[in-house]
C-alpha positions in Angstrom: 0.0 0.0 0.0 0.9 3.4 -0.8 1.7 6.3 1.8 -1.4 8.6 0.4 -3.8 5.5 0.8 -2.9 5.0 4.3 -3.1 8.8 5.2 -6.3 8.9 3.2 -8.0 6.1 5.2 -6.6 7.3 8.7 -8.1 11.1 8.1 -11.5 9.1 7.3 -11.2 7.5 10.4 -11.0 10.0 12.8 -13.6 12.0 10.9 -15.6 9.4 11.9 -14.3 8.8 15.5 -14.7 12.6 16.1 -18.0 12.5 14.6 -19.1 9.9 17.0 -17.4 11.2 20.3 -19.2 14.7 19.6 -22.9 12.8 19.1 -22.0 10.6 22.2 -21.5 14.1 24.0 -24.6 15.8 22.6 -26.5 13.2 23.6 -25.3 12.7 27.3 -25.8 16.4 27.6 -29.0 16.4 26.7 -29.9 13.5 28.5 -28.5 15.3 31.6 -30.7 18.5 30.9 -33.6 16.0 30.7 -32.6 14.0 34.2 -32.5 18.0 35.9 -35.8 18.9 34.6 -37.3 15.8 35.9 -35.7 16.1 39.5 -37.0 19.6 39.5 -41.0 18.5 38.5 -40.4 15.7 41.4 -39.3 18.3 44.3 -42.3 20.4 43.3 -44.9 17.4 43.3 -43.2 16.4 46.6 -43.5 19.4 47.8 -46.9 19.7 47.1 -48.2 16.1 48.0 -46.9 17.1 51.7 -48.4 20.3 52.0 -51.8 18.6 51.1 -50.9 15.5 53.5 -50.2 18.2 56.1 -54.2 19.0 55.5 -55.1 15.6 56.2 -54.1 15.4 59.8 -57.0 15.6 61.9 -55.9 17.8 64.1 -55.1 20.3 61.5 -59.0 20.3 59.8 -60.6 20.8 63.1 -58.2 23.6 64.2 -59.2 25.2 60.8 -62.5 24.8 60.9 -62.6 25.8 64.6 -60.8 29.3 63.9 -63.2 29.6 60.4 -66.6 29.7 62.6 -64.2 31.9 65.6 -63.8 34.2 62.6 -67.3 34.5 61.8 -68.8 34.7 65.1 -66.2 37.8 65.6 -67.8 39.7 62.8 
């Protein structure tokens, strides 16, 4: 084989290998900014399934509805 060939066929291969390392990393990346936007949706739905646990205490609905008729016998 001739020097040129085996220059020729080594630049096509790391064309390729490039062209494949920087899809890899496009993909992880977005993959990532996917993962984060999903952790931030489950805080918030956390967050709000235990503020509307925190109304299901029983103690906590009577209080409320004890200080709701306070409030209106006060006016």
């Amino acid at each position: 084989m001739e020097y040129e060939t085996i220059s020729a066929l080594l630049t096509i291969t790391v064309i390729l290998l490039s062209v494949v390392i920087i899809t890899l990393l496009v993909i992880a990346i977005s993959t990532l900014v996917k993962l984060r936007r999903i952790a931030r949706n489950v805080n918030q739905i956390t967050g709000n399934i235990a503020a509307a646990s925190e109304w299901l205490v029983p103690s906590k609905l009577i209080s409320e509805i004890v200080k709701l008729f306070n409030k209106n016998k006060k006016e």
